[in-house]
N, C-alpha and C positions, 0 to 999 in steps of 0.2 A: 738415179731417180728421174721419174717423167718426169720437165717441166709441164704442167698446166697454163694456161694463159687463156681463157676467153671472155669477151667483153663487149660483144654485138655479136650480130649474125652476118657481118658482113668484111669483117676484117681478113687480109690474106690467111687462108688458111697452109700450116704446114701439120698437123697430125691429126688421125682422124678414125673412132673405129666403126668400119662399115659392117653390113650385118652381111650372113650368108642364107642361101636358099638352099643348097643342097642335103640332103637327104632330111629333107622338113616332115615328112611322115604324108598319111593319105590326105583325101580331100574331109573337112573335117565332119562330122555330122552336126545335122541341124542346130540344135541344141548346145554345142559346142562352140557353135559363132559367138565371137566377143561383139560384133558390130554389126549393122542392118545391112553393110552393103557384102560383104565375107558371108550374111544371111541368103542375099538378093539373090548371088552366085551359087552358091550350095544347091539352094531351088532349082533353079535354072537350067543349073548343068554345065555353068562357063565358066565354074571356081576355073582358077591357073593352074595348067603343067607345071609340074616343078623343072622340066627343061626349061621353058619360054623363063621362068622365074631365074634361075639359074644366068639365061644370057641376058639380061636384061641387066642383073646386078655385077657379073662383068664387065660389061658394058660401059659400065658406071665407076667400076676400080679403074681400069684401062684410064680415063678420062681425070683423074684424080693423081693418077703417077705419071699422064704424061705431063702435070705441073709441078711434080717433083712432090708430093703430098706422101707422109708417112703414111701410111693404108694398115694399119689393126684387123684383125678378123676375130670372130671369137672362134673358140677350139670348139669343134664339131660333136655335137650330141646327136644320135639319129634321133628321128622321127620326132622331131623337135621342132617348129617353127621360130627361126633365130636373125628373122629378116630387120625385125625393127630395134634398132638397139637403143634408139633415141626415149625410146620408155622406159630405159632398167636404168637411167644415172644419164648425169648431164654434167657439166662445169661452168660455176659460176666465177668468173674473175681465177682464182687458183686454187679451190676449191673441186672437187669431185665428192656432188651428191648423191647416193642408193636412193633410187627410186624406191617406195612401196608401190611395187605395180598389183592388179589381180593375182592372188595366189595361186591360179591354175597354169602364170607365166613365172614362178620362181626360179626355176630350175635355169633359164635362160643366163640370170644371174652367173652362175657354175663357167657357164661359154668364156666370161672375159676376167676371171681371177688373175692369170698370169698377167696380164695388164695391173690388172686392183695393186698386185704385190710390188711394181714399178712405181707406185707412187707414196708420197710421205704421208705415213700413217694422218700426223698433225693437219693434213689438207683432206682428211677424209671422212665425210660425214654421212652418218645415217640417222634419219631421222626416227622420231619413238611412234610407236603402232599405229596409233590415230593419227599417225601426217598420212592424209593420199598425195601424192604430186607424182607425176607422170613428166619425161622432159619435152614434152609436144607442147607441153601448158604454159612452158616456160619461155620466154622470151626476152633477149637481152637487147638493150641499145643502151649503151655507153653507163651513163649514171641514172637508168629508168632500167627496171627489171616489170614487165608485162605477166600476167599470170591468170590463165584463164579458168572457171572454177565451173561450179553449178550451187547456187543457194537455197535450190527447190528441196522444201519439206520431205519431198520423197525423193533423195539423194539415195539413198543405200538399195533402191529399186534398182538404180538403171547400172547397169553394165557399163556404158557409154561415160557416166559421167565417174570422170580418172582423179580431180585433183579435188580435196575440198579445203572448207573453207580454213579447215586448221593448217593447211599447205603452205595456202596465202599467209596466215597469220607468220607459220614456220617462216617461209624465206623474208618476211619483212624484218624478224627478230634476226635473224641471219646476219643481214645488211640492213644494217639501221641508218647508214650514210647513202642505200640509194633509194629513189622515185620506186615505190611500188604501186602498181595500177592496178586493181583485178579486173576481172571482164568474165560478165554472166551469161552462160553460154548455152543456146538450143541443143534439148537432146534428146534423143526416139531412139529407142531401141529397134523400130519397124521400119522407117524413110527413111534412108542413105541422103537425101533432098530435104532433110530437116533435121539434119544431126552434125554437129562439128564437134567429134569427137576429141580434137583437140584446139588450143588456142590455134598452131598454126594450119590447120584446116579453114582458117577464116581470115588470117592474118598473118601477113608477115613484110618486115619492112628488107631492100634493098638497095641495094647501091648507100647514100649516105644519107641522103633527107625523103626517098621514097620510098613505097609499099604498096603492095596486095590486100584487098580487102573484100569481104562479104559481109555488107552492111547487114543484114537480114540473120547474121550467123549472132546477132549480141541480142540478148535477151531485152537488156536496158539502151532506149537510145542514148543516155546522156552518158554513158562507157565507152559508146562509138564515134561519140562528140570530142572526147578526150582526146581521140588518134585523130580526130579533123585537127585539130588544134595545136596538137603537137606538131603533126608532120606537112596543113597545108592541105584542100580539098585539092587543088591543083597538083598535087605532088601523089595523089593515090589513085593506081588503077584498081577500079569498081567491076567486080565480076558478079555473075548471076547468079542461080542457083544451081543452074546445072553444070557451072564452070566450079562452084565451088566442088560436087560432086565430082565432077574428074579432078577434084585434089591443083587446082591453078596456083593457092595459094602455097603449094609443097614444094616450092621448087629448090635450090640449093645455092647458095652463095661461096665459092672458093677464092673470091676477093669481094672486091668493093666496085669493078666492073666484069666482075666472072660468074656468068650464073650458068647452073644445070640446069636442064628443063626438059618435057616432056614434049617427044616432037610431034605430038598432035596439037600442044597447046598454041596453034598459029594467032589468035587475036594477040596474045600474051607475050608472045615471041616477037609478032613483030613492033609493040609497042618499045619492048624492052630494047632491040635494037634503034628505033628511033630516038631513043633517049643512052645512046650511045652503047650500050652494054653490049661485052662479047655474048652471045648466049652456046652451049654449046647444047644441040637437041641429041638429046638420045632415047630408043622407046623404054618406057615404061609403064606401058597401059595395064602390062599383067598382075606387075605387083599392086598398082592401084585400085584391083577388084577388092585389095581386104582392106580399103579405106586408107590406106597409110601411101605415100609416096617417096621423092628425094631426101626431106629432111626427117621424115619419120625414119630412114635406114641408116642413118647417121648419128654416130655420136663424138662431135668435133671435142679434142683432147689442148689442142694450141694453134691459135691465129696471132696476127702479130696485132 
């Protein structure tokens, strides 16, 4: 059997399953975009090669085994877009939950069964129809589970908006012994500059007492008052709107002073360094045209 183990986002990580880019299918049509910025590009003309998508996410395994990390892949479906795995199930403490993701990505599911069948049935839960939760929404520190939502009347509108409120309600019953927070979160189907498709599009905490933040990404300021307070104004780097757009707060945690990051991210990178942290930069500007970045292709199985 898998062990499961996770319990932050920041704990040494040893297994982990990354998603792949290969034979992801054409560039999608318009209409087909799940998000504004996957929209932006479509338009454009600058959706990503699935080569550039391809080395990028090598890139990113290479990096991951040379700290000795079990690396997961899911089994290859063509013309399938199978990059973000952190949306189809997540693990909470020793727990692995099924995502209800959009039903136009089920099929993704299928990719990581041979995994699903590694682990004790007793630890594996799917939730009933009406739970949305998506694992971007999901964020863990220690005895606080984070859980980003959308409470607007016109929820069943947006494409954008992934977890609702019966989600929240879902993992608070879950874990009744830890800190649930929700956090109500902007979302546009049209501005990639006004949409944080998931919690960690606006947030995420690193190292032990600090975090990434896009104050402007929380619908309620007294949601965002809760992370000043928890984690310390002093202890959060504060990003803009177009830092949140290139995905700053996506970055990836393989310890507690080991982060993945995007080597464009230079304000970020070199804070993170000043505050001691190894950072290891590698590009990934390509995959981040469809909104998702490091930890959206990730779906961490055991940290210590």
């Amino acid at each position: 059997m898998l062990k499961l183990n996770v319990k932050n986002e920041t704990g040494r990580l040893r297994a982990v399953i990354l998603g792949i880019a290969k034979n992801s299918g054409p560039v999608p049509k318009m209409e087909e975009a799940y998000d504004p910025k996957s929209l932006e590009h479509i338009l454009a003309g600058t959706y990503p090669t699935e080569s550039d998508m391809i080395y990028e996410m090598e890139t990113f395994a290479e990096v991951l085994q040379r700290y000795g990390i079990q690396v997961y892949r899911p089994e290859l479906i063509p013309d399938l877009n199978q990059i973000f795995t952190r949306d189809i199930g997540f693990v909470i403490d020793d727990y692995f939950i099924k995502a209800n993701i959009l039903p136009d990505r089920a099929e993704e599911w299928n990719a990581i069964q041979y995994i699903i069948r590694q682990i004790d049935p007793e630890k594996f839960i799917i939730p009933p129809e009406e739970v949305h939760i998506e694992g971007g929404d999901v964020i863990l520190w220690n005895d606080y589970i984070f859980v980003g939502t959308y409470r607007g009347e016109d929820y069943t509108q947006y494409n954008t908006a992934r977890t609702n409120i019966q989600g929240v309600d879902f993992i608070r019953n879950l874990f009744p012994n830890k800190t649930i927070l929700e956090f109500d979160l902007i979302k546009s189907m049209t501005n990639a500059r006004a949409n944080a498709l998931h919690l960690d599009c606006c947030f995420q905490p690193v190292g032990i007492h600090q975090a990434i933040i896009f104050k402007e990404g929380f619908r309620e300021e007294t949601e965002y008052n809760k992370i000043v307070d928890l984690f310390g104004l002093e202890n959060l780097f504060q990003i803009n709107a177009d830092e949140m757009y290139q995905m700053y707060s996506n970055v990836f945690s393989i310890g507690p002073e080991i982060i993945v990051s995007e080597k464009r991210f230079t304000r970020l990178n070199s804070w993170l360094r000043q505050h001691a942290f190894i950072v290891e930069e590698i590009p990934y500007h390509e995959i981040g045209k469809q909104e998702g970045l490091l930890r959206c292709s990730t779906l961490p199985l055991t940290r210590d």
